[in-house]
MARKOLVO-181664 format. One record per residue (C-alpha): residue number from 1; residue in three letters; x, y, z. Coordinates in steps of 0.02 Angstrom, whole numbers. Each point is the difference from the previous one (the first is absolute). Last residue first. Layout:
+-----+------+--------+--------+--------+
| seq | type |      X |      Y |      Z |
+-----+------+--------+--------+--------+
| NUM |  ala |      X |      Y |      Z |
...
+-----+------+--------+--------+--------+
//
This chain:
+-----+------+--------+--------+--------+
| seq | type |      X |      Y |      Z |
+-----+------+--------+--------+--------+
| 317 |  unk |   -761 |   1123 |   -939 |
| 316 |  unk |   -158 |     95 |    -44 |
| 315 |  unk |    -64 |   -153 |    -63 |
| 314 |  unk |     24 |    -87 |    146 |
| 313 |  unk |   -158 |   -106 |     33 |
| 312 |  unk |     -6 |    -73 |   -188 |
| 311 |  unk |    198 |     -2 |     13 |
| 310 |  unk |    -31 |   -124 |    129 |
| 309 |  unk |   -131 |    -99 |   -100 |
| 308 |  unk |    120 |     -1 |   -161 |
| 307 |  unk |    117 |    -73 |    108 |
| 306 |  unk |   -113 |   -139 |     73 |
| 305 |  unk |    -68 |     -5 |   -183 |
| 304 |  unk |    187 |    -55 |    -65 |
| 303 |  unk |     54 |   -107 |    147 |
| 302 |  unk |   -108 |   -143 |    -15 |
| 301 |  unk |    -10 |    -23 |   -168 |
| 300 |  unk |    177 |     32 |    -19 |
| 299 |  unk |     37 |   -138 |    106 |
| 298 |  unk |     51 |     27 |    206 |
| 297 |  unk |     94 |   -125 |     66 |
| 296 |  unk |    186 |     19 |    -83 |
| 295 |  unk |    116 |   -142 |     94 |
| 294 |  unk |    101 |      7 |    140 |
| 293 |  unk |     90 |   -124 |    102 |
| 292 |  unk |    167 |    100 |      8 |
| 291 |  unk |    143 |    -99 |   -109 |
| 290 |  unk |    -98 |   -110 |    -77 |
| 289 |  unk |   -189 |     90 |    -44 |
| 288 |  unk |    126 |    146 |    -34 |
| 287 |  unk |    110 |   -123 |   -123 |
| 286 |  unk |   -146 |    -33 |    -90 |
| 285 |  unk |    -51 |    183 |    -31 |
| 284 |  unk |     10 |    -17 |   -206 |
| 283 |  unk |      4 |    193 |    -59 |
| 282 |  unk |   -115 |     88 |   -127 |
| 281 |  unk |     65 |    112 |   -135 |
| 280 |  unk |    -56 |     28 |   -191 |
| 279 |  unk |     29 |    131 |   -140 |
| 278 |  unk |    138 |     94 |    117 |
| 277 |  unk |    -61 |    181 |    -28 |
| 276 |  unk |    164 |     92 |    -81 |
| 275 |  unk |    -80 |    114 |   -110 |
| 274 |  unk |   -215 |     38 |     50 |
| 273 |  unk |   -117 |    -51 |   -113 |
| 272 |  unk |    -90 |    106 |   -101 |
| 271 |  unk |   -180 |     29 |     84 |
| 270 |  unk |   -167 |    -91 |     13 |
| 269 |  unk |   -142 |     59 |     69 |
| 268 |  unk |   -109 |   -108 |    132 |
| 267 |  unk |   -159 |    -95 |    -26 |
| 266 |  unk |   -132 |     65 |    135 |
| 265 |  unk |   -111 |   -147 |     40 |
| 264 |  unk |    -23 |     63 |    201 |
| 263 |  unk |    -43 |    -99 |    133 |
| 262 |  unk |    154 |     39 |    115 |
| 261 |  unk |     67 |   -154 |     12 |
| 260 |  unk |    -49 |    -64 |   -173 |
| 259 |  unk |    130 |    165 |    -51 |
| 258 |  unk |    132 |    -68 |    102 |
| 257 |  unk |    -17 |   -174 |    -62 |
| 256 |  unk |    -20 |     66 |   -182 |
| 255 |  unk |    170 |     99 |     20 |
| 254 |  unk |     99 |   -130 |     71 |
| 253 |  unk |    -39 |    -92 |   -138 |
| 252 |  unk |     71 |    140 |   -126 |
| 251 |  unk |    142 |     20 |    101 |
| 250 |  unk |     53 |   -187 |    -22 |
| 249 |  unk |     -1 |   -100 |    155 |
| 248 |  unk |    155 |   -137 |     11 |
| 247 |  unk |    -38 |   -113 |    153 |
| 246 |  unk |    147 |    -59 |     96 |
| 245 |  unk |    -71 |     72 |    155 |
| 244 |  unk |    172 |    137 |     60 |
| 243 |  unk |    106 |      3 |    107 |
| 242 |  unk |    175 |    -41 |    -44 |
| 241 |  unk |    113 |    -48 |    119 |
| 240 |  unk |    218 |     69 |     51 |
| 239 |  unk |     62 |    -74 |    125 |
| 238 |  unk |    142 |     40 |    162 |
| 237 |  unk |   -147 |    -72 |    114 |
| 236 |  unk |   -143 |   -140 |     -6 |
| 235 |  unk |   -136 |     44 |    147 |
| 234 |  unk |    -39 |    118 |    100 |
| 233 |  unk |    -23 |    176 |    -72 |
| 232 |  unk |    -26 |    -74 |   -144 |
| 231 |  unk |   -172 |    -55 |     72 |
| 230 |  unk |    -37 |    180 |     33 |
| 229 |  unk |     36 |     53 |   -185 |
| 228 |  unk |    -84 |   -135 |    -69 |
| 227 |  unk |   -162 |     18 |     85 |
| 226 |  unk |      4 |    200 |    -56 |
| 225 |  unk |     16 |    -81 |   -173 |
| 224 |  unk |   -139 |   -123 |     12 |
| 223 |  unk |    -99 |    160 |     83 |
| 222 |  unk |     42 |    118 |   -146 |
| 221 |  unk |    -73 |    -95 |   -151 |
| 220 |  unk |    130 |    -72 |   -126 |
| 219 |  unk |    -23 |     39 |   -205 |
| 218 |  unk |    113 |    -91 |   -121 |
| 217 |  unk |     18 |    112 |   -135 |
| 216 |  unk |    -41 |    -29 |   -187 |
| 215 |  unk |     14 |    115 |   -156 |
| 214 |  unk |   -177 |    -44 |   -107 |
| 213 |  unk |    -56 |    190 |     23 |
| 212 |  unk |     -2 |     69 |   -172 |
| 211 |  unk |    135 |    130 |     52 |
| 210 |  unk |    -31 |    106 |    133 |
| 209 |  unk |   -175 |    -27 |     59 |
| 208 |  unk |    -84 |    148 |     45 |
| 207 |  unk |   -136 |     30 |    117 |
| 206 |  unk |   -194 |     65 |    -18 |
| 205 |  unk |    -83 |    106 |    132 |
| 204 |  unk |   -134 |    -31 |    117 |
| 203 |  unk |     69 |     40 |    156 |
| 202 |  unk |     11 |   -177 |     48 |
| 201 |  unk |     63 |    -55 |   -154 |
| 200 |  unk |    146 |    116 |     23 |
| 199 |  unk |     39 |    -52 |    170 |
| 198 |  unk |      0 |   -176 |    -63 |
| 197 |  unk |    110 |     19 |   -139 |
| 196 |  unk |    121 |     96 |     96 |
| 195 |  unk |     20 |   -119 |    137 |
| 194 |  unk |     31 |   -147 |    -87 |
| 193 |  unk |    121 |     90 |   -118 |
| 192 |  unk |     98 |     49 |    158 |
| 191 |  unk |     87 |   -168 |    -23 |
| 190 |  unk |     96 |     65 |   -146 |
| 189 |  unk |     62 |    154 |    102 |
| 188 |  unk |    -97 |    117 |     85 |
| 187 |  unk |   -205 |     36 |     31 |
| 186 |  unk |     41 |    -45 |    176 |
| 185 |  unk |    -60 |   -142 |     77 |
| 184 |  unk |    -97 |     26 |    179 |
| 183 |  unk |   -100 |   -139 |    -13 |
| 182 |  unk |     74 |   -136 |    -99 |
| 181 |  unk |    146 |    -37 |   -154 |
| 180 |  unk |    163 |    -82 |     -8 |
| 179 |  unk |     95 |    -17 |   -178 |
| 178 |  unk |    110 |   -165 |     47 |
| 177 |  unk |    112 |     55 |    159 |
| 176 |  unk |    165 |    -79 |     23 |
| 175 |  unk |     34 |    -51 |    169 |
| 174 |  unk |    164 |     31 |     67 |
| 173 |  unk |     18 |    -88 |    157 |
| 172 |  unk |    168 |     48 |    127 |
| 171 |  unk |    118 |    -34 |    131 |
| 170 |  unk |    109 |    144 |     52 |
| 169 |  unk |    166 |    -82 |     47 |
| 168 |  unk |     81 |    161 |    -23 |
| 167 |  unk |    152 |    -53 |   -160 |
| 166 |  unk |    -98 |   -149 |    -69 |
| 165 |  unk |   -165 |     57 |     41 |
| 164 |  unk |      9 |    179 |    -57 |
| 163 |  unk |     80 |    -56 |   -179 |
| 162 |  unk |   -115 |   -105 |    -21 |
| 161 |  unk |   -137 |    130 |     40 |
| 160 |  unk |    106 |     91 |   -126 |
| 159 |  unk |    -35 |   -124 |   -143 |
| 158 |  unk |   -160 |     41 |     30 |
| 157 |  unk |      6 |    185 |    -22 |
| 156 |  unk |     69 |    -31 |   -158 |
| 155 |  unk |   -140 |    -96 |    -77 |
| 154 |  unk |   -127 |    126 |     83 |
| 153 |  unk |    110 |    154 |    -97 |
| 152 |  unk |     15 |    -99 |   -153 |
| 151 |  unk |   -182 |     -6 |     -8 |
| 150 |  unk |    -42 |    174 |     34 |
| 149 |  unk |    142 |     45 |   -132 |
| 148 |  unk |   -111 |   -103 |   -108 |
| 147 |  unk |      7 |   -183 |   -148 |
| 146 |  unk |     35 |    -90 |    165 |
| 145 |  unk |    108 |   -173 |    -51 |
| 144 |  unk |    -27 |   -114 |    141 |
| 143 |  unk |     94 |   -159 |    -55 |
| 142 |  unk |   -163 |   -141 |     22 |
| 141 |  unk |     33 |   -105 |    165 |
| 140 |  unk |   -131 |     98 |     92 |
| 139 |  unk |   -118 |    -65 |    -85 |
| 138 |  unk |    -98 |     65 |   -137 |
| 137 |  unk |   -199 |    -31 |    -60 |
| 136 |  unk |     43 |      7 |   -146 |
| 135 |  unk |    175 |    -36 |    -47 |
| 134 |  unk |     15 |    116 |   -152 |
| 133 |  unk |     96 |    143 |     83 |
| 132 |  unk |    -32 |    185 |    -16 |
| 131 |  unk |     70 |    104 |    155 |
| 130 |  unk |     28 |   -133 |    164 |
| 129 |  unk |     26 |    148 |    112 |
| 128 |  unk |   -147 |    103 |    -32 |
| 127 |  unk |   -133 |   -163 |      8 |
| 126 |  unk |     73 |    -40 |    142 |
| 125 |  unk |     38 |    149 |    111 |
| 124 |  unk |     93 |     15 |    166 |
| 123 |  unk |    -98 |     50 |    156 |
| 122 |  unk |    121 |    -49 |    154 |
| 121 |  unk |     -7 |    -83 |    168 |
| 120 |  unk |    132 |     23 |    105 |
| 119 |  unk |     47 |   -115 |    138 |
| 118 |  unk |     86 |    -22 |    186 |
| 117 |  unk |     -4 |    191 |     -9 |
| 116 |  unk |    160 |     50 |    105 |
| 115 |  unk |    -16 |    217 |    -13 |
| 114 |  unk |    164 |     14 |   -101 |
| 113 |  unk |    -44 |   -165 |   -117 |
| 112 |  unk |   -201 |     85 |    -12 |
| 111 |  unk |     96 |    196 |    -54 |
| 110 |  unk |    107 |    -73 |   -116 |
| 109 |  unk |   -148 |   -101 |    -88 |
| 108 |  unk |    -94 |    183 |    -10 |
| 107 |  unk |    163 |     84 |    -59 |
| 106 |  unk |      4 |   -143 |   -154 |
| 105 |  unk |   -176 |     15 |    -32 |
| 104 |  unk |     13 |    214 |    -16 |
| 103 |  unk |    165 |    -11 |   -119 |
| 102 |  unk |   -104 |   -147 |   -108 |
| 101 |  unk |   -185 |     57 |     -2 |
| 100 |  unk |     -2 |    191 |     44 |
|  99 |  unk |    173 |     44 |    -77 |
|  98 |  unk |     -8 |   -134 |   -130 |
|  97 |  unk |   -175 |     67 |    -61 |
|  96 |  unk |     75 |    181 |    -14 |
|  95 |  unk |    144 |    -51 |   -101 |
|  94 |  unk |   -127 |    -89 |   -122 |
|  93 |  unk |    -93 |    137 |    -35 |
|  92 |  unk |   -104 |    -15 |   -147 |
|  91 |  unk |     18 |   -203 |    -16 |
|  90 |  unk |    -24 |      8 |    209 |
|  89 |  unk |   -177 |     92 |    -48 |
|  88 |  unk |    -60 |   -149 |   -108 |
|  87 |  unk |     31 |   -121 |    128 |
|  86 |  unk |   -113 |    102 |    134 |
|  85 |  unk |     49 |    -72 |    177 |
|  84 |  unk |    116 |    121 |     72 |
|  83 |  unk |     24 |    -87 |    161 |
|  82 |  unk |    -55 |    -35 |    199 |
|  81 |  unk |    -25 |   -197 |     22 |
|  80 |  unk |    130 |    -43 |    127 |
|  79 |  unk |    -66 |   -122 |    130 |
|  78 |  unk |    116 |      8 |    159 |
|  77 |  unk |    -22 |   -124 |    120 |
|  76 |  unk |     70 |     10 |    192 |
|  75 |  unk |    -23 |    167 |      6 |
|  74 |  unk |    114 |     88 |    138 |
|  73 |  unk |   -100 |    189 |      1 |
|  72 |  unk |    146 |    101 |     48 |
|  71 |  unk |    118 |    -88 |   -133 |
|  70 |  unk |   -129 |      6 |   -148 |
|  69 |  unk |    -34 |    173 |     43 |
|  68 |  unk |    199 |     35 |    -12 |
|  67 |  unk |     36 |    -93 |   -151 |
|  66 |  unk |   -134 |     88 |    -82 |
|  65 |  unk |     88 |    167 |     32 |
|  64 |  unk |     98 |    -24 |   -130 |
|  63 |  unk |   -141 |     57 |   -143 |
|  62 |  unk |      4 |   -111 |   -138 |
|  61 |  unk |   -161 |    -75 |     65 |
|  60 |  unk |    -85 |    171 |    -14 |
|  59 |  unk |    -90 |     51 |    180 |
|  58 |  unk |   -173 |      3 |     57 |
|  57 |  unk |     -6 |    -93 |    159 |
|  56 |  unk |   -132 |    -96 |     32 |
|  55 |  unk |    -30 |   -103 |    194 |
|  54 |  unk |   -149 |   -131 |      5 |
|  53 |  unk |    -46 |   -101 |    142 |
|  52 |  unk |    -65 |    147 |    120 |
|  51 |  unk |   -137 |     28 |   -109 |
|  50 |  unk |    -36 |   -192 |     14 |
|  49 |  unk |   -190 |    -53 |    -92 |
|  48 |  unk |    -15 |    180 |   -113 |
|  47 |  unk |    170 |     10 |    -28 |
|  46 |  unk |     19 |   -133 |    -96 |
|  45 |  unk |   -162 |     56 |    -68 |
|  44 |  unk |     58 |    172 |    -47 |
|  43 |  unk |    162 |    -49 |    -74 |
|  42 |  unk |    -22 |     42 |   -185 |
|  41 |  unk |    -97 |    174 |     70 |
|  40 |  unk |    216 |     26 |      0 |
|  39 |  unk |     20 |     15 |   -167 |
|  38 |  unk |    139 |    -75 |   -102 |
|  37 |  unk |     52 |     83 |   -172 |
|  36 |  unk |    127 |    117 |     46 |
|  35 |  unk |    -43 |    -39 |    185 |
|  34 |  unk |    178 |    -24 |     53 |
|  33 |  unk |    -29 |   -150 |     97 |
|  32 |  unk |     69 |   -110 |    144 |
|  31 |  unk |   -132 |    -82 |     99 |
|  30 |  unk |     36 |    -61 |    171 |
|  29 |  unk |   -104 |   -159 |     41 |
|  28 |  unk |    -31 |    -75 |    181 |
|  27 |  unk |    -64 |   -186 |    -47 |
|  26 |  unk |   -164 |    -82 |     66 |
|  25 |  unk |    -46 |    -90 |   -165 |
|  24 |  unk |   -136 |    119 |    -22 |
|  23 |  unk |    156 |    142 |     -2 |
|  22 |  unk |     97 |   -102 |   -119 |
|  21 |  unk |   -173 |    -11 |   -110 |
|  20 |  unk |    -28 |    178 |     -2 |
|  19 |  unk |    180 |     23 |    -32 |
|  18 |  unk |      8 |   -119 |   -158 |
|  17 |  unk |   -162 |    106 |    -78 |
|  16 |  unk |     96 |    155 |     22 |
|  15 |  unk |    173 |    -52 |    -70 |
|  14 |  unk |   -109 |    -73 |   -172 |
|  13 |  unk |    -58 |    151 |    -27 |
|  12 |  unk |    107 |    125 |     86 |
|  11 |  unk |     -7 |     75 |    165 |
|  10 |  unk |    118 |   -157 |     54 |
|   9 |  unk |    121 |     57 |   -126 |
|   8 |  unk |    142 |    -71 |    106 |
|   7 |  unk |    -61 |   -115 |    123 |
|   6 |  unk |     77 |    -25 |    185 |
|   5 |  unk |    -63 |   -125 |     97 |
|   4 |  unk |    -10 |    -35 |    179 |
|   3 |  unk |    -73 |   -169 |     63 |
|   2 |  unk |     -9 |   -124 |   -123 |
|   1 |  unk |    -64 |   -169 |     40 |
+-----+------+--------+--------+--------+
//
């Protein structure tokens, strides 16, 4: 059971959903976050149940004063999800993307060695890293080949933890993310798509579809990956898992679940495609079902109209 927990980007999407269940778990969580995209109404309920459970600080991860909060508040688990998370951004600036994702991850691992975190738990990318491959779904055994800066900079920030747990003895799970989506997604990044179409559907408008819609994602819900974050926060160590379903979704289905969802027959636009979109991506999560137990729960239609439900109540959001 994990007692105090630090998370990185906890006013984030995914970061926010993790520390509500931390702090239902009966953990003391400190969240680290800049707000640049984060919000803090994000941690409401967590705060809602154990006010006195939840610590923020709003500070940039590169920032050297991380060490120091890490070091007064003695987390034994440090999940580090904060980032630049939009892949087409890093191709416009890359140097910025490595400052946030690569200089910022490496002073955020420095900062759990100095403060004795038995393990760090960190939000690599799978669908980013891998680039375009034709083993579909793809293990972990594929060469990861990322086709972005915002790829290279998740690749590279692995082969630090490595680094960190060779030379600090800072155990560590990198668990590479499939496109994640749930309440509280942001309209960013490939996985964001689930969130804009359904915002837009609810307000009556039409979406676009870049391209003619038959690239494919594999497409996790939130809770599985939540689950996988606190079970990697016990079990396997120095590894690197994909999570992800092992079900390929092209945008156009995605697009008739979400719209079924919110009872609407609205067909969408189509655009030009957008350069550099990976035609297809989903990841094989064997090794997480062997290495931590887990295995996706939640299927698409399952997870789709409970999103589209939430944003339903949080339009304003």
């Amino acid at each position: 059971m994990i007692t105090k927990a630090l998370v990185t980007g906890g006013a984030g999407f995914i970061g926010s959903n993790l520390v509500t269940r931390l702090v239902e778990d009966g953990a003391e969580v400190l969240v680290i976050d800049d707000l640049s995209t984060g919000r803090l109404e994000r941690l409401a309920a967590a705060r809602a149940g154990a006010p006195h459970m939840v610590h923020f600080h709003q500070i940039d991860i590169r920032k050297p004063e991380v060490a120091d909060l890490a070091d007064r508040f003695e987390p034994e688990v440090m999940f580090h999800l904060a980032a630049q998370i939009d892949a087409r951004r890093s191709v416009v600036d890359p140097v910025d993307d490595a400052s946030i994702n690569i200089v910022g991850g490496v002073n955020v691992m420095r900062a759990a060695a100095q403060a004795g975190a038995r393990r760090f738990v960190f939000a690599s990318s799978g669908g980013a890293s891998f680039g375009d491959t034709d083993v579909i779904p793809t293990p972990e055994t594929v060469e990861r080949r990322p086709e972005s800066p915002y790829g290279v900079a998740k690749k590279v920030t692995d082969d630090y933890l490595g680094y960190f747990s060779r030379t600090h003895g800072l155990e560590y799970v990198s668990l590479g993310f499939a496109n994640v989506y749930g309440p509280w997604q942001d309209p960013h990044g490939e996985a964001g798509v689930v969130a804009i179409f359904s915002q837009l559907l609810l307000r009556g408008q039409t979406p676009t579809i870049f391209g003619d819609g038959t690239i494919t994602r594999d497409f996790v819900f939130v809770d599985d990956v939540v689950e996988a974050c606190v079970r990697a926060a016990e079990k396997g160590g120095d590894v690197y898992v994909n999570i992800g379903t092992g079900r390929e979704t092209s945008i156009n289905e995605l697009y008739d679940l979400i719209a079924t969802a919110v009872g609407v027959d609205t067909r969408p636009r189509y655009g030009a495609g957008k350069s550099g979109d990976v035609p297809r991506s989903c990841l094989d999560a064997t090794k997480a079902k062997q290495v931590l137990g887990w295995e996706p729960y939640v299927s698409l239609e399952e997870g789709i109209p409970a999103t589209v439900e939430w944003f339903r109540e949080h339009l304003g959001f």
